[in-house]
N, C-alpha and C positions, 0 to 999 in steps of 0.2 A: 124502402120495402124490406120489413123483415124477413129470415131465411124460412118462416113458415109460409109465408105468402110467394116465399121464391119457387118453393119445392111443390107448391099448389099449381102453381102457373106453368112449371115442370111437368107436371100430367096430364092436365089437362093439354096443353100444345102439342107435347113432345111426346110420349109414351106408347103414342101407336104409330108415331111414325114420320105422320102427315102433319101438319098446322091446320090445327080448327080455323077454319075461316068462315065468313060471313057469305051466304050466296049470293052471285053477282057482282064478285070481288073481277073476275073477266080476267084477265090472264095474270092474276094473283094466285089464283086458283087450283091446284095441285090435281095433275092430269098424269097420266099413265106416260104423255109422250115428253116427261119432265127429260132433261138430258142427264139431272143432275142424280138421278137413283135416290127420291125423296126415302123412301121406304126404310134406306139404309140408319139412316139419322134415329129410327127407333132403337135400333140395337147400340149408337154410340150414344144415346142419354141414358140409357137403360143402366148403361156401364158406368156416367156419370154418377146418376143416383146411389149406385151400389157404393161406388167405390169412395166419396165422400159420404161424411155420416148428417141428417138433419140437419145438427148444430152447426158441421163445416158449412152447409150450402150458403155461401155467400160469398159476391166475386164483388169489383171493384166496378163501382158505380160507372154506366156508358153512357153516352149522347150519342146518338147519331145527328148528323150537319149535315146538312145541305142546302144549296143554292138553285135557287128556282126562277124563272120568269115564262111566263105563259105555259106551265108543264100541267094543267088539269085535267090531259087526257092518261098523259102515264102516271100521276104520283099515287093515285090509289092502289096501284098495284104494289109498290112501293113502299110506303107506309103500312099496308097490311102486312107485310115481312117484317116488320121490324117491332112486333110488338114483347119482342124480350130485351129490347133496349130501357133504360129508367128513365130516358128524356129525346123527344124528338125535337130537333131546334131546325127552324128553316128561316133562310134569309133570301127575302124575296126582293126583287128589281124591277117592282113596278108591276107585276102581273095584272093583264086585264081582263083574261079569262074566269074560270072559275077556282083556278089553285089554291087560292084564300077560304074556300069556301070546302073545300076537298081537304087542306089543312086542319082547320077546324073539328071537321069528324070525326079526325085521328087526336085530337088531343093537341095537336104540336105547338108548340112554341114559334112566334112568328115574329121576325124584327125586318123591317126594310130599312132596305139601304141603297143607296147610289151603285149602281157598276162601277168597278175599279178593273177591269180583265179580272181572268179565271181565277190566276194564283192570291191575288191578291184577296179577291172575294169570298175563296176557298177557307183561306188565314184569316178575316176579320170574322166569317161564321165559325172555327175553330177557338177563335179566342173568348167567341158570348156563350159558348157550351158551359154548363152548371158542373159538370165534369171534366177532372183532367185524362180520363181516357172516351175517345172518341170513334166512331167508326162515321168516315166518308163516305157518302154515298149521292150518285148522281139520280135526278127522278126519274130518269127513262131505264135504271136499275132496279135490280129486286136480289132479294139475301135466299140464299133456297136453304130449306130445313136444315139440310145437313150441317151447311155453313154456318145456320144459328146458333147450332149445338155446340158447335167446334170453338166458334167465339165464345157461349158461356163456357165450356171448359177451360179454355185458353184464360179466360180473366177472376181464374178460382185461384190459380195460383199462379199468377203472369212468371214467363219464364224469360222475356225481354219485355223491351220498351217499344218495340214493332211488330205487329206480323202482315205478311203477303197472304193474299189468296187469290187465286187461278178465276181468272173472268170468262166467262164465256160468251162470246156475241151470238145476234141472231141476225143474218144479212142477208134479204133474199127471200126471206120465210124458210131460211135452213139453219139449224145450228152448228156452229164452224166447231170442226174437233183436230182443224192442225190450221198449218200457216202462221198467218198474222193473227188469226182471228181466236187461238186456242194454244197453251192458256195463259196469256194476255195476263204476267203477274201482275197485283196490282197492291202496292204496300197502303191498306185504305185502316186497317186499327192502328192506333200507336197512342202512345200517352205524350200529349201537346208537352211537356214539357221536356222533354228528350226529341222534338220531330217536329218541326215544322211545315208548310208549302213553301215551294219555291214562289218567287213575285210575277213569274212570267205571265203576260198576257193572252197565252193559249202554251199547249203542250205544257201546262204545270206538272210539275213532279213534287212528290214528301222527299223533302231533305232531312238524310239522318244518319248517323255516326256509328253505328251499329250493327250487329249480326241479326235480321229480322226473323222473325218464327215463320214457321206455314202451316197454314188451315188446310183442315179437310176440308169438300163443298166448293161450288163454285157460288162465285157473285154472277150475277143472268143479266145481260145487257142487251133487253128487247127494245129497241128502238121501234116506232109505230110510223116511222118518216117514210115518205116514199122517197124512191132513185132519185126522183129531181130534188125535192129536199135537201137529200143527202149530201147530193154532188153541188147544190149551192151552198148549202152548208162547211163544205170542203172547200169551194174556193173562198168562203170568208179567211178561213183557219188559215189557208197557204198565204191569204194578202196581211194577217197579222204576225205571223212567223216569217214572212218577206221583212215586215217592216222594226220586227224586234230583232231579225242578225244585222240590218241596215242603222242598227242605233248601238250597234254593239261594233260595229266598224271594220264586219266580215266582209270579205270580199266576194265576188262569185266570177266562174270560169266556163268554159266551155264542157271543160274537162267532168266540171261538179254535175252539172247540167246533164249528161250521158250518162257516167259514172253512177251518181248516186240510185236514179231507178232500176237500172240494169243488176246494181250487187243487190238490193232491196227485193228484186223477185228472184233472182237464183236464189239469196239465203229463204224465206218464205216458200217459193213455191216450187222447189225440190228440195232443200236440206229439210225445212220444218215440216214437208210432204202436203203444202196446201194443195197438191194436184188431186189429195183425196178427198178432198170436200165437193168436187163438182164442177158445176159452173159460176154458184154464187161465190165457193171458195177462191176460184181464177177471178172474179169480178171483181172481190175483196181486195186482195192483192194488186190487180191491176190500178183501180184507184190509188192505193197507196203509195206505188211507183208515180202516177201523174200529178201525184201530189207533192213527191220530192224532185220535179221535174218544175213545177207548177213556182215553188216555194224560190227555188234559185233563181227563175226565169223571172217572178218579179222582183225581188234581190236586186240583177241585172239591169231593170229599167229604174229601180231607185237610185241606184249609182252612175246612170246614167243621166238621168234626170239634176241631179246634186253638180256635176262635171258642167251639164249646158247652161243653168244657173249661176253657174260662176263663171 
């Protein structure tokens, strides 16, 4: 896309404010009760345009990646965020809903592929992007205006090879603004070839060498799951993080078992002041603690298990 078509796509999106959207985008949608202060993102594109001249407007070609299986209830919200990207790439695992058909809409790029775990899958969709600079993004996410902005500024004249930006979850039908839940850095742009995923099969992390930049704008992590969802959801993640420190040849203790929940909600739910979010903020929290409670305690019965076997 040339810089004339950049700076088109510039005013029209960006110049009042809000993202032109499509009606019945449903929580794509830009509402008053945004947490992220959409409004603001007019004045920092405004500033962009001024301060690069026509000629300059041109930043370094993005992909957005993502991995998908059965996500057609969130990716349209999703996808509508990301229409200042030059390429959407999705790598799907089978989906049997309708996400293929929701991908399509948007344009995006779609390759299937087998599950490998997260990190792995994370890395094989980073490495089919058309682009060496990428933005991660999970489909029960969405990019809010201001964040868009801050990313095209950020890739006009890249000042590293990473940046972080502040996530904000939604848990409860509240959105969290301390604790665990806020704000949840999360290093999701970087240029693939300075940054990798790590291989893990849940709890993936971007490995990288580096001093990372930060965005303005939050990344919006509205999950549409109910409690029970969630909380089955969570004992998946604890029985594969049981069984990835059980291959790594960690031990677990009585000690780990106590210890780990107990420092997990004093650091959260009085130093990061999750007490100020409510009761979904204490809920947030408290799963987390039974999930680092949850994680050791099957640790425990794998090594257990390995001991009567032999």
């Amino acid at each position: 896309m040339n810089h004339v078509a950049k700076r088109r796509r510039f005013d029209e999106q960006y110049s009042h404010g809000v993202r032109v959207r499509k009606s019945g985008d449903g929580p794509g949608r830009s509402t008053g009760a945004d947490p992220d202060g959409e409004l603001k993102c007019g004045l920092q594109v405004r500033r962009i345009i001024r301060d690069y001249p026509l000629t300059d407007l041109t930043h370094a070609a993005l992909s957005a990646v993502l991995i998908t299986r059965n996500a057609g209830g969130q990716l349209g919200a999703c996808l509508s965020s990301l229409g200042f990207c030059d390429e959407i790439l999705i790598v799907d695992s089978g989906s049997t809903d309708d996400t293929l058909d929701v991908a399509r809409r948007f344009n995006s790029r779609v390759i299937q592929h087998d599950w490998m775990g997260f990190g792995r899958q994370k890395q094989f969709a980073v490495d089919q992007a058309r682009n060496d600079w990428v933005l991660c993004i999970d489909a029960d996410e969405r990019v809010s205006p201001q964040l868009a902005a801050s990313i095209t500024q950020a890739l006009l004249r890249p000042a590293t090879q990473i940046y972080r930006m502040p996530r904000r979850n939604r848990f409860l039908g509240k959105w969290l603004r301390h604790g665990e839940g806020y704000p949840d850095w999360s290093p999701r742009l970087f240029d693939r070839r300075s940054a990798r995923w790590s291989d893990d099969a849940v709890h993936e992390k971007v490995l990288y060498a580096v001093t990372p930049g930060t965005l303005d704008g939050d990344l919006l992590h509205e999950s549409a799951e109910s409690l029970r969802d969630y909380l089955e959801k969570q004992n998946r993640y604890t029985t594969l993080a049981a069984q990835q420190l059980f291959e790594r040849g960690q031990s677990a203790s009585a000690l780990q078992l106590v210890a780990s929940p107990l420092v997990r909600f004093v650091k959260f739910y009085f130093f990061r002041l999750g007490f100020l979010d409510g009761l979904a903020g204490l809920a947030h929290i408290v799963i987390g603690c039974m999930n680092s409670f949850m994680k050791y305690a099957k640790l425990a019965e794998l090594i257990r298990s390995r001991k009567t076997a032999a």
